[in-house]
N, C-alpha and C positions, 0 to 999 in steps of 0.2 A: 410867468414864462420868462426862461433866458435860455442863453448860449455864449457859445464862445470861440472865438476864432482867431487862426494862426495858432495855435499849440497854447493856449488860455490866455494870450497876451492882451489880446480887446474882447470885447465881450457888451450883449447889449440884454435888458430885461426890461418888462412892461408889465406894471401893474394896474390893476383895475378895483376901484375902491366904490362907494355910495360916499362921498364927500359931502353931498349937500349945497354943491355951488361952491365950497369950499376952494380955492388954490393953494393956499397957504399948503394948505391941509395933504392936498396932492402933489405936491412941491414936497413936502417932507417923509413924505411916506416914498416917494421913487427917488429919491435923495438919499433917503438911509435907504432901502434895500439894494441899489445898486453899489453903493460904499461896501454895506456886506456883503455883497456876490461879490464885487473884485476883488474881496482879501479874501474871501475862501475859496478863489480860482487864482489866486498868486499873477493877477492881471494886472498890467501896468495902464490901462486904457478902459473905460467903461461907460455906456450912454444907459439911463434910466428915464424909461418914458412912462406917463401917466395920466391916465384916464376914468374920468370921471361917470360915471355908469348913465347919470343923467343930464347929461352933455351929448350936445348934437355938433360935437367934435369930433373926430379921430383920435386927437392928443392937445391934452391939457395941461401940461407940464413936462418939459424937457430938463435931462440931469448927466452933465458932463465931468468928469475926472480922468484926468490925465497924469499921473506920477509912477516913477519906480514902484513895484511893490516892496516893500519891508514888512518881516514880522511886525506886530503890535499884540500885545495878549488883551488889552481891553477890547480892541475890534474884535479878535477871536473867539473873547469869552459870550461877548454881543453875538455873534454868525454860531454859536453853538444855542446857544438860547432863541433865536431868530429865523434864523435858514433853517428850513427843510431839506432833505436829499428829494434829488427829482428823479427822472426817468431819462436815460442818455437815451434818442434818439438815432437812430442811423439811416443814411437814404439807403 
């Protein structure tokens, strides 16, 4: 799940994995996908959160980036291989 907010500028997504107790493991996995949803929404701001399926957490791993966005075509070519297109929501 993600979104985005202010006209794609911040943006936040949550993933939910079977880690196995793992952090590492959920640490990296909401670390790269929220890297790939900020470049393939041209966001300069992004939080990635993560959650462990058998964790009696809410969230297991928190992931902050904050910079300019700039092209990069290795990120791009990663977010075309990686990212899905989702379903825009409206209230």
């Amino acid at each position: 799940m993600s979104f985005t907010v202010e006209s794609n500028r911040r943006g936040i997504c949550f993933v939910s994995l079977d880690a196995g107790g793992d952090t590492e493991k959920i640490f990296h996995t909401a670390a790269s996908f929220a890297m790939l949803k900020k470049h393939t929404e041209k966001a300069n701001e992004w939080v990635g959160f993560g959650w462990d399926v058998a964790s009696r957490r809410s969230v297991d791993a928190v992931f902050h980036a904050a910079y300019e966005w700039a092209p990069d075509s290795e990120v791009e070519r990663l977010a075309q291989n990686h990212v899905k297109a989702g379903v825009e929501i409206k209230p």
